[in-house]
Structures are given as structure tokens and as C-alpha cells.
C-alpha positions in Angstrom: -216.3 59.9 -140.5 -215.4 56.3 -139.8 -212.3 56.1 -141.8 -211.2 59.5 -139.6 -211.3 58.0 -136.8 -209.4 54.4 -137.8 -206.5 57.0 -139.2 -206.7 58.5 -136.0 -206.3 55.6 -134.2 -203.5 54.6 -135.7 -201.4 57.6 -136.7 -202.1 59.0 -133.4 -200.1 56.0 -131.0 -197.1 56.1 -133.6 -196.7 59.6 -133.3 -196.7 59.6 -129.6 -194.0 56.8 -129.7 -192.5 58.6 -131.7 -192.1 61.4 -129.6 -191.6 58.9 -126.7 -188.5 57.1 -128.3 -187.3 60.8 -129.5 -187.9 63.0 -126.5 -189.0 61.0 -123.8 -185.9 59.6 -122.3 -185.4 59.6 -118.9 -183.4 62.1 -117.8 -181.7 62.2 -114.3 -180.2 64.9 -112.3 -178.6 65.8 -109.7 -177.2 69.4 -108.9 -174.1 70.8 -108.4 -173.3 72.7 -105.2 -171.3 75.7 -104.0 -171.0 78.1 -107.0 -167.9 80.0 -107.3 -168.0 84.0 -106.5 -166.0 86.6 -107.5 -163.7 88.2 -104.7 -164.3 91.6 -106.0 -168.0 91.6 -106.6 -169.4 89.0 -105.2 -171.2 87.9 -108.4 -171.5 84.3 -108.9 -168.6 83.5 -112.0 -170.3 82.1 -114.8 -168.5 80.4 -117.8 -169.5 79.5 -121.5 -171.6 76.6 -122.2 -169.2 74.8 -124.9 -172.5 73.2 -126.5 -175.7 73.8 -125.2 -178.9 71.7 -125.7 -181.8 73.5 -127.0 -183.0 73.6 -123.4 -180.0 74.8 -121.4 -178.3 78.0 -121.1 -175.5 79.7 -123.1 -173.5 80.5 -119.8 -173.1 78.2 -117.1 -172.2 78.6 -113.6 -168.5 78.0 -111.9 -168.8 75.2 -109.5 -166.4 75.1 -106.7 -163.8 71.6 -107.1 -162.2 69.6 -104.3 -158.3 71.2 -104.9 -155.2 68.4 -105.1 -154.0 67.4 -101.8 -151.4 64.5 -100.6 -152.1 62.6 -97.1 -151.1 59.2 -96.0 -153.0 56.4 -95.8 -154.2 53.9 -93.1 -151.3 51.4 -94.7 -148.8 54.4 -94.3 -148.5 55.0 -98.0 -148.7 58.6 -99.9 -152.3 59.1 -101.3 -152.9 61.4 -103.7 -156.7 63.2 -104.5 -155.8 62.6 -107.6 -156.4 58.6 -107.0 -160.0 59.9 -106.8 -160.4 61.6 -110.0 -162.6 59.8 -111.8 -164.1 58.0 -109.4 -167.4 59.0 -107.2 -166.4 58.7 -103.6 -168.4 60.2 -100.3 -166.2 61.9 -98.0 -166.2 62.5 -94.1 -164.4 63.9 -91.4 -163.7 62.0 -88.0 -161.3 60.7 -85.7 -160.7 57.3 -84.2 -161.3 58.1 -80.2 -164.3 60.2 -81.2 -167.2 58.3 -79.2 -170.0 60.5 -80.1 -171.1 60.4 -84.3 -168.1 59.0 -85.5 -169.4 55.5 -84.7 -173.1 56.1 -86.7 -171.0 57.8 -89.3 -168.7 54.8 -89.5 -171.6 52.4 -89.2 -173.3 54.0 -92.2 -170.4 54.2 -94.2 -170.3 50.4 -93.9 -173.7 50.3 -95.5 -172.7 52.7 -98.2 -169.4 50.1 -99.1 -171.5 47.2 -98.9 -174.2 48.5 -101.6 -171.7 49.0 -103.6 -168.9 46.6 -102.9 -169.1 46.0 -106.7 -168.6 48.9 -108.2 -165.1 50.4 -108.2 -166.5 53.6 -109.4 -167.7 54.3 -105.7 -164.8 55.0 -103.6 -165.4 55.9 -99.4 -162.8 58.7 -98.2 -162.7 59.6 -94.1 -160.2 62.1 -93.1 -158.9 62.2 -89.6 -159.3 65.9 -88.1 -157.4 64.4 -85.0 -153.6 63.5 -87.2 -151.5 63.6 -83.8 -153.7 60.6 -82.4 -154.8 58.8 -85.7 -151.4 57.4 -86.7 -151.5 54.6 -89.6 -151.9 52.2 -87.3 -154.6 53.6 -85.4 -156.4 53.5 -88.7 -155.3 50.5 -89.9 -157.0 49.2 -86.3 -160.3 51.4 -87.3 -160.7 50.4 -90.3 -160.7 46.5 -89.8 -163.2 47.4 -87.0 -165.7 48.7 -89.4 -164.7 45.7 -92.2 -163.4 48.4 -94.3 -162.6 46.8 -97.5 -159.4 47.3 -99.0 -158.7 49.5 -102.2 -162.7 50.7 -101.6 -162.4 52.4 -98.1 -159.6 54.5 -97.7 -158.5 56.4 -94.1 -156.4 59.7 -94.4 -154.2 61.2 -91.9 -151.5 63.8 -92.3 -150.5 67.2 -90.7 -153.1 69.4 -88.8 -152.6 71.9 -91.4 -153.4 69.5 -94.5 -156.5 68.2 -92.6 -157.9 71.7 -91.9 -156.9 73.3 -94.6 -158.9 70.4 -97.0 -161.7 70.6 -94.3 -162.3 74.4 -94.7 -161.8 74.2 -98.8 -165.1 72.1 -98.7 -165.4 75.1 -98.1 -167.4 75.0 -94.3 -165.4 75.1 -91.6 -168.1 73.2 -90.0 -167.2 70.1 -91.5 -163.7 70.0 -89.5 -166.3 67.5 -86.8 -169.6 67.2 -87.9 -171.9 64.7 -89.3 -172.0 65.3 -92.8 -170.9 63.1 -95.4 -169.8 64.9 -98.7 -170.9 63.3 -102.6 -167.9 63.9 -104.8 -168.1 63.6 -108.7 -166.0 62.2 -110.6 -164.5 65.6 -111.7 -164.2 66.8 -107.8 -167.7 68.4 -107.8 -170.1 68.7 -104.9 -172.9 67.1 -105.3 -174.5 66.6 -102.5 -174.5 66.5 -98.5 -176.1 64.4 -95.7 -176.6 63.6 -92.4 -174.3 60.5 -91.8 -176.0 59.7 -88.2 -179.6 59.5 -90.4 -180.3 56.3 -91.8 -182.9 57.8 -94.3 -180.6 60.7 -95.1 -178.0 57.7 -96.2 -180.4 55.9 -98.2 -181.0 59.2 -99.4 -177.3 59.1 -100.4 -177.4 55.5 -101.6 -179.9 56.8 -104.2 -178.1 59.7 -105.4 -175.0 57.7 -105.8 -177.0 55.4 -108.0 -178.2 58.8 -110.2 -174.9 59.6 -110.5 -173.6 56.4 -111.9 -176.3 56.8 -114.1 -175.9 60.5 -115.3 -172.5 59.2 -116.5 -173.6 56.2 -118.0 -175.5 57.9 -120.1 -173.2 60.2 -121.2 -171.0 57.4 -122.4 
């Protein structure tokens, strides 16, 4: 009876590290928002899962992506989305004689850059919905203003048609002045929205951008 129990007591802890080290990992997430529908039925599209853990399905579903789109930046050179692409950046939408949320937005933003200052992964994004006012130079004035650093924090402006036509491919037309700041993955994804004028809905984001570095790290 003894000599059960000593086996016991030690087989027993190597096999739970064991299944620990093998199964225990941590495992963040984070999901992935507005699934894709189809214009004829209405069914959310699905895809195939190209290789499927054990635990996850053989058909996944079709996420929307941000599509490409050229604006000009607050130095008055051509920006591409597809600077972005591979990067996580947080998007917003604003405009520079906004007196209202833009500043909080702005504000926050400022915290987002600062926590991650660092990490050229994390890219900042805001898109002017008012292009006629927000020339270059009206940006260029913002941004130092808000001690947007350079290559991290970028301002957009272009036609009102670009602006509202990327706006409304978010795809909520709500977003063309509101409050909410967009999580972009690195493969144009959304993965999340907040309350920019909520300082716990930002640390909210501040934490999810921190799961999303790590969801990639570990897929490295």
C-alpha cells in the first residue's frame, strides 16, 4: 500500500507536467470582426481551413479586410495602405477644427504612441473626414500639437470621395465622425473597436494590442 502511494506521488506530478509543457500553453485570442456575407443569400461565406488543429473547424469564416487605398500624408507625400500591411495600426476618423471628441481621441492616441513608441509593429492612422480644410499643412500643424512622432503617427487627407468611401468600407457609415478607434491586423483584419473618448476602453485597447503582438509572436 505504501509503495502505491510513493509511485503515485511521483508519477503523478510528471505526468501533469507533462501535460502542462504539452497542452498547457497559453493561448491568446482575440476575434475577428465583420464576417463577410453573401449578396445573394445572405449566408455568412465560409472558406476551407487549409490545416486545422484538432480543436478547430474544417471551414472557417470570410472576414471582411481593409481594401487598398492611396491618400496623402501630413508631409504631403502619397501614402499607400499598403505601407500598413504588416504592421498592426489603430485607426480613426477626425478633423483638425473638430472641437468636440477629436481632442480626447487625439489625446488618447498620444497614450497609445507612447506605450508603444518602441515597437514599429504598432502604427497610429487618423483620417481627415474634413479633406477641403485639413490640407498637409493643417496636419502637419496637428500633428506636432499632439507630439505625433514621425514614421509612427501618420495623418491622411485626400478627396472627400477617398475619405468616405474608406470610411463606409469599415464598413459603418458611422464611423465617417465618431469616436471609435478601429484595431487593424497585420493582414487588414478587424479586430477590434473602442471608445477613443474612454480612458478604460483605450487601456482596453492598449491590452489587446499587446495580445496581438503576441498571437503573432507565437506563430513565428
Amino acid at each position: 500500500m505504501k509503495a502505491g502511494i510513493l509511485i503515485a506521488a511521483l508519477v503523478i506530478p510528471a505526468l501533469i507536467f507533462l501535460y502542462l509543457k504539452g497542452f498547457g500553453e497559453n493561448h491568446y485570442e482575440l476575434p475577428y470582426l465583420i464576417p463577410l456575407t453573401d449578396s445573394t443569400t445572405g449566408n455568412v461565406m465560409m472558406k476551407k481551413n487549409p490545416n486545422p488543429r484538432w480543436n478547430e473547424p474544417e471551414m472557417d469564416t470570410v472576414f471582411h479586410t481593409i481594401p487598398a487605398w492611396t491618400l496623402t500624408d501630413q508631409n504631403g507625400n502619397t501614402f499607400n495602405g499598403s505601407s500598413l500591411k504588416g504592421k498592426i495600426y489603430v485607426a480613426d476618423f477626425f478633423f483638425t477644427r473638430c472641437g468636440s471628441i477629436c481632442p480626447k481621441m487625439s489625446t488618447e492616441f498620444t497614450r497609445v504612441q507612447d506605450t508603444f513608441t518602441n515597437e514599429d509593429k504598432v502604427q497610429l492612422a487618423s483620417f481627415s473626414v474634413d479633406p477641403t480644410h485639413d490640407t498637409p499643412e493643417m496636419l502637419r500643424a496637428y500633428a506636432k500639437k499632439y507630439d505625433a512622432k514621425a514614421g509612427k503617427w501618420h495623418f491622411l487627407t485626400g478627396t472627400k470621395s477617398q475619405i468616405y468611401d474608406k470610411a463606409v468600407k469599415t464598413p459603418d457609415e458611422t464611423f465617417i465622425h465618431s469616436e471609435k478607434l478601429i484595431l487593424v491586423d497585420k493582414e487588414g483584419h478587424i479586430r477590434g473597436f473602442y471608445d477613443g473618448t474612454d480612458k478604460k476602453d483605450v487601456d482596453r485597447l492598449i491590452l489587446e494590442i499587446r495580445v496581438l503582438l503576441k498571437i503573432y509572436e507565437t506563430k513565428q
